[in-house]
N, C-alpha and C positions, 0 to 999 in steps of 0.2 A: 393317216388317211382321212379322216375325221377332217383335217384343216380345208380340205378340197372341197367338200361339203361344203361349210360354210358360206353363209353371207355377209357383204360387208355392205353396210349402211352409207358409207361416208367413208370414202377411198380419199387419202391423204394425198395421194397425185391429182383430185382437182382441187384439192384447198389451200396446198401448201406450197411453195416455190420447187422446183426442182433442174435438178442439172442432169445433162448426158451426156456422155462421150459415147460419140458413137466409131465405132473400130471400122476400117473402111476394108480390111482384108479377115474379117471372120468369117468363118465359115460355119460356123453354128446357128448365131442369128444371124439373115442375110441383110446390109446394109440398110435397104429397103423399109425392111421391117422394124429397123433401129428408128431411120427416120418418123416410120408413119406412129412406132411407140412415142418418143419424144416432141413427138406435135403434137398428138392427143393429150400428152399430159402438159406441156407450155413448157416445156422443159426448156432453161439455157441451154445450148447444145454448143458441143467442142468437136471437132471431128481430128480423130489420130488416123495415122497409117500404122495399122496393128493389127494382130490376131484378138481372139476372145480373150485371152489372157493379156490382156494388154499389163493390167498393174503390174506383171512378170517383166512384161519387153519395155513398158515401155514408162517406168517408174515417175519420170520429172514431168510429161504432161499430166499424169494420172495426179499427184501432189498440186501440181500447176491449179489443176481444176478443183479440189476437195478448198485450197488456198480459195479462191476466187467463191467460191460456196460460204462458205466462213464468213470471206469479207462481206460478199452483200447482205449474208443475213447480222452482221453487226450493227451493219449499218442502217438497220429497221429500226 
């Protein structure tokens, strides 16, 4: 509970590259809110047609995208 508390000085989603798939049939976070997270943070963004569990359903985008992460950060 203690972690909730906490402050963080320097959040790693405005300093550091990030990626997102956002799932266009979740229903936990609503699309929506996928997007407006991943534009706050500058996120690449991927869009699947998946549930919240997408890594479950939907394995070869989810790899597609962590591939695609790897490569541009090598490429730094």
């Amino acid at each position: 509970m203690d972690a909730l508390a906490g402050s963080i000085t320097d959040p790693a989603w405005r300093t550091k590259p990030s990626w997102y798939m956002i799932t266009t049939e979740d229903r936990m976070i609503p699309p929506p809110a996928q997007h407006a997270m991943s534009e706050r943070a500058g996120s690449t963004v991927v869009e699947v047609a998946g549930s919240h569990s997408v890594y479950l359903s939907q394995p070869g985008p989810v790899a597609d995208l962590i591939e695609q992460a790897s490569s541009a950060m090598t490429k730094r």
